[in-house]
N, C-alpha and C positions, 0 to 999 in steps of 0.2 A: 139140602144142597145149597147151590147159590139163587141169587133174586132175580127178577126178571131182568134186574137193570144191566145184570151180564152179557144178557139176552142181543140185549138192544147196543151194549156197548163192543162188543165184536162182532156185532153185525153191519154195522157201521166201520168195522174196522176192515172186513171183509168186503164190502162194498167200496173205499176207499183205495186202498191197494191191489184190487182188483182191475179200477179203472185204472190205477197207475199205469200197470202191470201193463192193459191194453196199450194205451198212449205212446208208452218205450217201443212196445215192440214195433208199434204199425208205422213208427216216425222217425225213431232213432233209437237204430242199434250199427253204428257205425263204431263205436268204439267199444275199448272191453268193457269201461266202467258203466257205460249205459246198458250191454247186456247183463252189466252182473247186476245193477238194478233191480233191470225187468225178473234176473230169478228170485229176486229177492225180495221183489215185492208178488212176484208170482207165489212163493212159498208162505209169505207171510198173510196173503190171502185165505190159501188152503189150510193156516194155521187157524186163523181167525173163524173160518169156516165149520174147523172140526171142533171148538170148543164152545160155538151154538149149537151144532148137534148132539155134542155131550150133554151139553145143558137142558136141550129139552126132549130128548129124546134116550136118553143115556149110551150112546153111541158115539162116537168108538171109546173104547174103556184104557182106563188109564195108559199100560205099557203103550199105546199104538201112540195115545197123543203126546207120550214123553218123545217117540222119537219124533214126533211132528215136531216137536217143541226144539230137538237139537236140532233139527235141518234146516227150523225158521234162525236160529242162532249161527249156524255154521255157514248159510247163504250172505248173511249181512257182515259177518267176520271176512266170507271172500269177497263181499263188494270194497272190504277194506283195504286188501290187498291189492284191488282190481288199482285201485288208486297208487298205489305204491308202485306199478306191475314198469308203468313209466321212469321213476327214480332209479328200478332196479336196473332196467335196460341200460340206464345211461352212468353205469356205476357209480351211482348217487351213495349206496348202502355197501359197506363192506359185506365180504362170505360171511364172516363169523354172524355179525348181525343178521343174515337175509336166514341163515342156518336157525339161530336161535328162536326167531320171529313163527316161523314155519314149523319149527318141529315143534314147538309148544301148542301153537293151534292145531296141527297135526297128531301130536299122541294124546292129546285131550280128549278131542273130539273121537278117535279111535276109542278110546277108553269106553267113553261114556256110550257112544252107539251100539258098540259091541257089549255092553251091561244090559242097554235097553233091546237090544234086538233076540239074545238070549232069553231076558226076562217074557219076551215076547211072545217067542214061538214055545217057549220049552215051561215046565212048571219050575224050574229053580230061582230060589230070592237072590243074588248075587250082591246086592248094596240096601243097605238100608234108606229111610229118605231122608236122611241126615248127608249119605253121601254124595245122596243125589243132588241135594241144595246144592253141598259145598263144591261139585262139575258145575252146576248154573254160573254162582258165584265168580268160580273161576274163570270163564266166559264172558262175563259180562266184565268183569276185571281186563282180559288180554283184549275185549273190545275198546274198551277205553283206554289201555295204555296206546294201541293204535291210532287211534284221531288225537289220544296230546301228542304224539308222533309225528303224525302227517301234520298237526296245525301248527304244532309250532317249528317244524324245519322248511314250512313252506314260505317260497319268496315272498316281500309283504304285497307286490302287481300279481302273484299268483292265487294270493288268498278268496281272492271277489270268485272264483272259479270253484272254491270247493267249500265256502264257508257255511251256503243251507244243507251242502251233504255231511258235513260233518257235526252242523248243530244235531241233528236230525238222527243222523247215527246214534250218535254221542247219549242222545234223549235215552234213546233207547236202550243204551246199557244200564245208564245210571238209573231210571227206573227199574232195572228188573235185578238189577245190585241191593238198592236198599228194600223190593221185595221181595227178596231172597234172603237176606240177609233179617229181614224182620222174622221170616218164617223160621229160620234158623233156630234163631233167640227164644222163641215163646211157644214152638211148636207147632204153629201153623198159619199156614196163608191169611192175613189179614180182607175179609170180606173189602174194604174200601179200596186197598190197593188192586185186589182183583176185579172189583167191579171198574176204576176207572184204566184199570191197565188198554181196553180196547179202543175207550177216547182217545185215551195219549197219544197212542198208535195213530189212529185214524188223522189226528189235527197234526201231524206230520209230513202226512202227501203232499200236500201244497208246498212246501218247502225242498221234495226231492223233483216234483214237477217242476218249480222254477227253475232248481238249479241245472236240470235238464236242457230247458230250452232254452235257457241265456249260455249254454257253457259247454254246449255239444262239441265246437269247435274249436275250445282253447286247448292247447294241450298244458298237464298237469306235471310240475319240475320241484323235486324235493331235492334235500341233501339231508344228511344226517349228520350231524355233530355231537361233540362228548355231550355239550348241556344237554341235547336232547334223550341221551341214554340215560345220565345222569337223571332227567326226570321223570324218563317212564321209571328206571329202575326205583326212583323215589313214592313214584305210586303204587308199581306193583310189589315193594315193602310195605307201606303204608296199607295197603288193600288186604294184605296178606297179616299184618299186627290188626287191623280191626276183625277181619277174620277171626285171627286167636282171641282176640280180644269179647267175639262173641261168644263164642264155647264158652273162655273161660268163667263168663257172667253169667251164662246158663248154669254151669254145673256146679258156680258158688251160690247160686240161688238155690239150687235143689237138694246141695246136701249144706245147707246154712241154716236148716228148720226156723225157728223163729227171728234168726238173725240176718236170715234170707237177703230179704231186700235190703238192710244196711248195707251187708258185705260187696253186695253187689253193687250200690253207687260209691264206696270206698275203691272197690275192685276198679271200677271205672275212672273214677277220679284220678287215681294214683296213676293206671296207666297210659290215660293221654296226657298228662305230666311229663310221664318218660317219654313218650312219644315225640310229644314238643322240643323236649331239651336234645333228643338225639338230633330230630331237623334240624336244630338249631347250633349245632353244636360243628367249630370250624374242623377241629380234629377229625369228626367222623368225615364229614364233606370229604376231605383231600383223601383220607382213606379211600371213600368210594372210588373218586376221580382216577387214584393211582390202580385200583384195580380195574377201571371199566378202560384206563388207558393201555394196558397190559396186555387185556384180553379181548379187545375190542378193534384196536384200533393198529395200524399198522406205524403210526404217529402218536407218539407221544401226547403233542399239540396242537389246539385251532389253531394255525399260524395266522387268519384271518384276525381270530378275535385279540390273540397277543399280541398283534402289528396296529390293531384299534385303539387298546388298551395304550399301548404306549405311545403311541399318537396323543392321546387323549390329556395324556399325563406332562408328557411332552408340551403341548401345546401349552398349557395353561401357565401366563405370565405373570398369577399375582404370587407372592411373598407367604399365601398360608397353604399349606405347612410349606417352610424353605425347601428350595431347590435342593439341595443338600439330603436332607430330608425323604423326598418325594421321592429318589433315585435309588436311596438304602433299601425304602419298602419297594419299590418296583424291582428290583437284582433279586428281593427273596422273598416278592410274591412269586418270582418263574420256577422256583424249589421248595413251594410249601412253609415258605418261615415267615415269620415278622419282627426279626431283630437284625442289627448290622452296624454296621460303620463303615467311615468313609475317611482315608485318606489324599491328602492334594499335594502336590509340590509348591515348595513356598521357594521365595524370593533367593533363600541362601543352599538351595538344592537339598533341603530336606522337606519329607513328607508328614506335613502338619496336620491332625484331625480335625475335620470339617465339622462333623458331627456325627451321634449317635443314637439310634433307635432300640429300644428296650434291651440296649447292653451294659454293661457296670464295665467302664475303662480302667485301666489302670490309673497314680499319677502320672508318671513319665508315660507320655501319646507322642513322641516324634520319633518317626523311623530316620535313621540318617541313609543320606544321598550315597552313600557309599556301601551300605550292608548288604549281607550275603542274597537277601531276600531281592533289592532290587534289581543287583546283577542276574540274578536266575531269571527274574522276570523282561531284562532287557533284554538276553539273546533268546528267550521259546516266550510265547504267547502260548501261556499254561494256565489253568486254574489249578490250583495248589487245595487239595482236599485233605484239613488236618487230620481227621478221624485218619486216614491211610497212614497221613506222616507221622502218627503218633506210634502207630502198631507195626509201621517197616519203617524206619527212617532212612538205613539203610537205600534206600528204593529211590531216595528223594540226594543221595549222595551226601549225608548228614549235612545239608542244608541246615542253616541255623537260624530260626525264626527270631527276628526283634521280641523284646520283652513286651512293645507294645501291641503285640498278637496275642506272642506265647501264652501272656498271665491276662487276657481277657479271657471271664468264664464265658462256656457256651459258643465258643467258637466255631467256625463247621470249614466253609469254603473261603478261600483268599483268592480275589478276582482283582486281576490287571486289567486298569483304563491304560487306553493308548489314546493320545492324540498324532494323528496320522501314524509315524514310527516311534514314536516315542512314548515310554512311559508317565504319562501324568497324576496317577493316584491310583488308590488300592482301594477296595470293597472289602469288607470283610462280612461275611452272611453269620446271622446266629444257625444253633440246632433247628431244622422241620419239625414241625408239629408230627408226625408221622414217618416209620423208614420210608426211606426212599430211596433207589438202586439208580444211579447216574449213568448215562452212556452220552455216545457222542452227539445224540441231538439235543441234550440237555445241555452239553458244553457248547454246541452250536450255538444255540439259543440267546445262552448267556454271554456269550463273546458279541453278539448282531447288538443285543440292545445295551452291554456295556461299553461298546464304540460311538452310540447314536447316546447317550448320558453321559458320554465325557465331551461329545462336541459342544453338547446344552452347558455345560459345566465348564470348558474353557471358553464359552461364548459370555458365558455370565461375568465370569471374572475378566475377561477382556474387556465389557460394559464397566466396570468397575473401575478398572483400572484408566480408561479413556474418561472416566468424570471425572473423575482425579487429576487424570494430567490437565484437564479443562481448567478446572480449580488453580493447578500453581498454572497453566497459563495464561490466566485471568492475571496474576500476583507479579507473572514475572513480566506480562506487557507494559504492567505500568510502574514495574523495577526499570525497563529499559530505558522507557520513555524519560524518567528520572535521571539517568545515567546519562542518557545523548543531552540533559540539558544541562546538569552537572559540567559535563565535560566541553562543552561549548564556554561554559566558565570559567573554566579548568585554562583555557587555551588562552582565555582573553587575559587573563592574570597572569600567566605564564609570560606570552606575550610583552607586558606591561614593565613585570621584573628584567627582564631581558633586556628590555633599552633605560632601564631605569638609571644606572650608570652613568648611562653613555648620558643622557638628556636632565638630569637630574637640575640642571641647571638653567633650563629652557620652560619662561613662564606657559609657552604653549602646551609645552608635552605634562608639566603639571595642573593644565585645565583639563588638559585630554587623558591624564590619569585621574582626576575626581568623575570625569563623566563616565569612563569605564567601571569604574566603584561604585558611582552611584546606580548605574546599571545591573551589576554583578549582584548588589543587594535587591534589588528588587526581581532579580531574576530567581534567587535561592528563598524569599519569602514566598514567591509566587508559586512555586515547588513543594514548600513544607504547607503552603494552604490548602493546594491541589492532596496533599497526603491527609492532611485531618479533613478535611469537605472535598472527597472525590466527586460528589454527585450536584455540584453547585455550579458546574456549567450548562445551564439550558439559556433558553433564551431569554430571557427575564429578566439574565442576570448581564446580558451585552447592551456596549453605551456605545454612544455615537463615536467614531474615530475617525480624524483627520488621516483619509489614505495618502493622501498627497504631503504634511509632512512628514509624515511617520516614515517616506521613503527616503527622502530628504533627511532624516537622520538616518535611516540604515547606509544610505548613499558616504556620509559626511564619518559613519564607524566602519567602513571599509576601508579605507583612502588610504592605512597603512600598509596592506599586502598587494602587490602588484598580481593580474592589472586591477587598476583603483578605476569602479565602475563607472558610468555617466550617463546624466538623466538626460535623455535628451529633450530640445522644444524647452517650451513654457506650458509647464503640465496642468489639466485643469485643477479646479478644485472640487474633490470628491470627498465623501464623508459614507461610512458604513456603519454597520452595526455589528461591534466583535470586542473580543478583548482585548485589550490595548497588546500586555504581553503576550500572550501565546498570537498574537498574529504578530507583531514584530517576529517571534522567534521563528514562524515557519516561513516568514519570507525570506529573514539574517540567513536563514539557512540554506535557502535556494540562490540567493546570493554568492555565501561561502563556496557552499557546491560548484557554481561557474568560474572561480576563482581559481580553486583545486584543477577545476577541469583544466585549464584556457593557463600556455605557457606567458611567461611574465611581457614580453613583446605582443601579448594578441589583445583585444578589445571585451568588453561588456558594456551593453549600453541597456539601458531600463529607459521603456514607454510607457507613458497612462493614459488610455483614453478611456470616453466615456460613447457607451452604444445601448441602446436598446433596455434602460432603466439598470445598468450593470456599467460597474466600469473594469476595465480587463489593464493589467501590469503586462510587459513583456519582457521579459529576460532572456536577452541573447548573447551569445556568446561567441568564440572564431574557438573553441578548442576543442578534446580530440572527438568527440561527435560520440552516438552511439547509432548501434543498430536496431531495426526495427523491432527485429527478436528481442532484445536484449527489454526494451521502453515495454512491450507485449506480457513479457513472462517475469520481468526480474528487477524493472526499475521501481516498481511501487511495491513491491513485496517486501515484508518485513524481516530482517535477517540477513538480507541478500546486500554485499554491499562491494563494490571493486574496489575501496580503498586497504585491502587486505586487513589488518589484525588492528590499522588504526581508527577503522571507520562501527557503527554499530552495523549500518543498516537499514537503520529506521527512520532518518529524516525525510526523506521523502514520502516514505509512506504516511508519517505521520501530519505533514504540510497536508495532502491531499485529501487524509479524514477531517483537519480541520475545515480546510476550505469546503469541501461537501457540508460538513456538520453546517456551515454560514449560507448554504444556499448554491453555493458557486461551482467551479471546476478546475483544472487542471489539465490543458493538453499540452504535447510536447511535440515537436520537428522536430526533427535530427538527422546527419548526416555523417557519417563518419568520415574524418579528416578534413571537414568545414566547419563544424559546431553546433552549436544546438538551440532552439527557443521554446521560453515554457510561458505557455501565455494562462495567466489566472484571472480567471474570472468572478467578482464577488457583486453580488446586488448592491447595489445603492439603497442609504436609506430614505425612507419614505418621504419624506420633506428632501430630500434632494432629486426623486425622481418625479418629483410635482415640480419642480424648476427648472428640472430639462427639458419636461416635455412642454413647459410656459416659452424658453429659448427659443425650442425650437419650430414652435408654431404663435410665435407671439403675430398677432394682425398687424396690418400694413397700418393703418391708422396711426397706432403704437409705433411704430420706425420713428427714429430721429430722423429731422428734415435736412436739406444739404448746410443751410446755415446754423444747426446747432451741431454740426459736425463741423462747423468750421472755428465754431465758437469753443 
């Protein structure tokens, strides 16, 4: 029979669970799962107990200890449930599922009791112990498909609550799986797994006692979802193919005579190969899924995990694989396939291919703005399923599909993107790896997240398109800038020819035409330099400028348009640091401007002083003033200009980045129907703000005395 070590290893197993058993009942049996415990380890006590008296005593004899044996398995399956009993209550588990779960533990256990209870009382053999295993088997199987059950649909805060019941359980099938399954294969119970079967047992109470006392009061919240069917069903295939898998190694052993053992690691080899490749394999997957959604599930879909899923997809803003791309496999990952294409609306109202995923396009890929296809799709938000339109077209109103659908092989579904109402581009999904029967949660589906990948998809192309227009108006700000000074030149030559006639004769007005020339030239070199060396305006590149007469020549190139401005006082002598031309031009310009403004009877007069290591210009004027709105929102903006169709725009704005770029500023007064003052403010350069502040704190000492002031 067995060795002493039996003796002592269910005797310990019986002593352990025993005390459990006490502990549950006298402390906690407030909930189910703690009394189904306590039966559980109550039975598994009495189990423990009658296989030492077998053992030394030879009592009680087999049939009695088999049904021990299913009562100690049928108590620990309902402590399984006992766990679930919560999910159930709170419609965690659909019917079909709570159905299937139950009657499978249920006519099992009927089965096998009513075998052993017969065999019991009565003299008939009814199963052999082959059949007997393969009930264990089965048991220890539906145990274990229930803890991957409960552990993986439980919340990840709810796990700390059942994680030592379910190691624990769990132990315990898998143990009495592989021996059973050993016995199966070779004929009989391996002495090692039965002699350690009582420890295993036994160094498990400690783990249903912790979870006891730390977890009396949590309550336990499952759900079930597809993955989770999807993997019990994956185990209890799997459980059920090594099953087969063990017969059929037993009986190619036995009638294999000397080729025995070969046949049988060939026998094995080959079929967890297939084994492998079926897990493995995406065809079968979506098969399962489409049938455990069928018959399972009242929903097609986790809406949870599809709404992750395309979050997830969604979110991610790098470039591999294209957006484009990402959106194809995400429309017909929702239907089982991995091929598609994508149509967009381009520029000239037709729909250009973006891209394609494991399809062969035609050459000709553009749908026109006008074909039958996109009209259908503008007045119904339809999905267009060719397989239908092929076999009734009729059905579809002999709707005429573009070539560049019709003659892509593998074709299935045509899915309209909308942005907001309007049609922006087409999906086209290859053939499912598997049939698949469509209803309207499938079209639900696919319409939600083909409106949420056409906004990702005109958001992308709207980024696109905004760096672009950045680009030309990068090209075009300093086309204008070019233009406004162009045409400042344009004006003074124009200008010039106009009295040329009249003066042609007057040595003045021929000094005053060389100096306008020699101006005009240096104002279009300074233009074409600024074009080949855009980036040679820093600071590095400004030299000292007399501000004092640089106004004194803009003052003395005014004098021909009324009114002809005036410097008033005896101005100091200032010096900055700037470019000679572009500051002449953006002051000529604030000048011209009070010119335009101010009718030919009114005043402009220009101040300079110096304050505070800065000396500030004022430009004031008597003409027609602005509002404050107007200086606020519209006088420094670019584009914006009241001279209508003859002005750019841009001169002022353009003065006022120079003068910031120098250090300095620009503020404006103004009043409407009095006029206006812009006072500019530019730093002094450095050696001249060391001589203001020597003026103006030079020591008394240093004063001239009354008689060298008189001298």
């Amino acid at each position: 029979m067995f060795s002493n070590m039996d003796v002592l290893s269910y005797s310990l197993a019986a002593v352990t669970f025993g005390l459990l058993a006490i502990l549950v009942a006298t402390r906690y049996l407030r909930r189910g799962v703690d009394r189904a415990l306590a039966l559980a380890s109550t039975v598994t006590a009495i189990w423990a107990l009658a296989l030492v008296s077998q053992s030394i005593w030879g009592y009680p004899g087999f049939n009695l200890r088999y049904l021990i044996e299913l009562l100690r398995d049928a108590s620990w399956i309902y402590l399984l449930f006992a766990l679930l009993k919560d999910g159930l209550r709170q419609d965690k588990l659909t019917g079909k599922v709570k159905h299937v779960l139950g009657a499978s533990a249920g006519i099992l256990l009927f089965v096998l009791l009513g075998i052993g209870l017969t065999e019991n009382f009565t003299e008939l053999d009814l199963a052999s112990g082959k059949i007997k295993l393969l009930g264990q088997i089965g048991l220890s199987l539906l145990g274990l498909s229930l803890v991957e059950q409960i552990w993986r649909n439980s919340p990840s805060f709810g796990r700390s609550s059942i994680k030592y019941i379910c190691i624990g359980t769990g132990t315990i099938f898998v143990f009495d799986f592989f021996m059973y399954a050993d016995a199966l294969l070779f004929g009989h119970i391996a002495d090692p797994f039965w002699n350690a079967r009582g420890f295993v047992n036994a160094l498990l109470t400690p783990l249903f006692a912790v979870n006891v006392i730390n977890t009396r009061k949590q309550p336990v919240d499952f759900q079930l979802s597809r993955s989770a069917v999807f993997h019990a069903g994956t185990l209890l295939f799997a459980g059920g193919y090594l099953l087969f898998l063990a017969l059929g190694g037993y009986y190619v052993r036995v009638l294999g005579g000397d080729w025995g053992d070969a046949l049988q690691v060939l026998f094995f080899t080959i079929s967890l190969v297939f084994l492998t490749t079926l897990l493995l394999s995406r065809r079968i997957r979506s098969k399962l899924m489409v049938l455990i959604s069928q018959n399972f599930f009242d929903y097609k879909y986790d809406y949870r995990e599809e709404w992750l899923k395309m979050t997830r997809e969604l979110a991610d803003l790098s470039d591999e694989p294209p957006l484009p791309q990402r959106v194809i496999r995400m429309l017909a990952g929702l239907v089982e396939s991995n091929a598609g294409a994508i149509w967009v609306i381009g520029e000239q109202g037709a729909y250009i291919l973006k891209s394609a995923v494991n399809l062969s396009t035609p050459k000709y890929t553009m749908i026109d703005g006008d074909s039958e296809l996109v009209c259908f799709f503008q007045d119904r938000e339809w999905i267009l399923d060719l397989h239908e339109y092929k076999a009734d077209p009729v059905s579809y109103n002999l709707l005429e599909i573009p070539d560049a659908i019709a003659k892509t092989p593998d074709g299935w579904l045509i899915i309209p993107l909308y942005l907001g109402n309007e049609l922006y581009g087409m999906a086209l999904v290859g053939n499912p790896y598997t049939r698949l029967e469509l209803n309207w949660e499938n079209f639900d589906l696919i319409k939600v997240v083909a409106r949420q990948a056409c906004n990702l998809l005109a958001q992308a192309d709207a980024q696109h398109r905004l760096s672009r227009a950045m680009q030309f108006e990068a090209v075009s700000k300093a086309s204008a800038f070019m233009v406004h000074d162009l045409k400042t030149v344009i004006a003074q030559l124009s200008l010039l020819v106009k009295n040329a006639p009249k003066h042609r004769n007057n040595p003045a007005f021929i000094d005053d035409m060389i100096n306008t020339t020699e101006h005009a030239v240096r104002k279009m070199t300074n233009v074409v330099q600024h074009i080949r060396r855009p980036t040679t305006n820093d600071d590095n590149e400004y030299k000292p400028v007399n501000l004092t007469e640089l106004i004194n020549d803009l003052v003395a190139l005014h004098q021909h348009q009324p009114p002809v401005p005036q410097l008033e006082g005896t101005p100091p002598d200032a010096t900055v640091k700037a470019d000679s031309e572009q500051l002449r031009s953006v002051l000529g310009h604030l000048i011209q401007n009070a010119q335009d403004a101010t009718p030919p009877d009114g005043e402009i007069t220009l101040t300079l002083k110096i304050a505070k290591g800065n000396v500030v210009l004022f430009i004031q004027d008597t003409g027609c003033g602005m509002t404050e709105g107007f200086i606020n929102s519209h006088l420094f903006k670019p584009f914006e200009s009241t001279k209508g169709l003859t002005g750019m725009g841009i001169g002022a704005y353009q003065a006022r980045e120079y003068i910031q770029k120098l250090g300095g500023s620009i503020d404006v007064t103004s009043e409407p129907g009095l006029g206006s003052c812009f006072s500019i403010r530019i730093p002094l350069a450095v050696g001249e703000v060391t001589k203001s502040l020597e003026r103006r704190f030079r020591p008394i000492s240093d004063a001239p005395t009354s008689e060298e002031s008189a001298n």
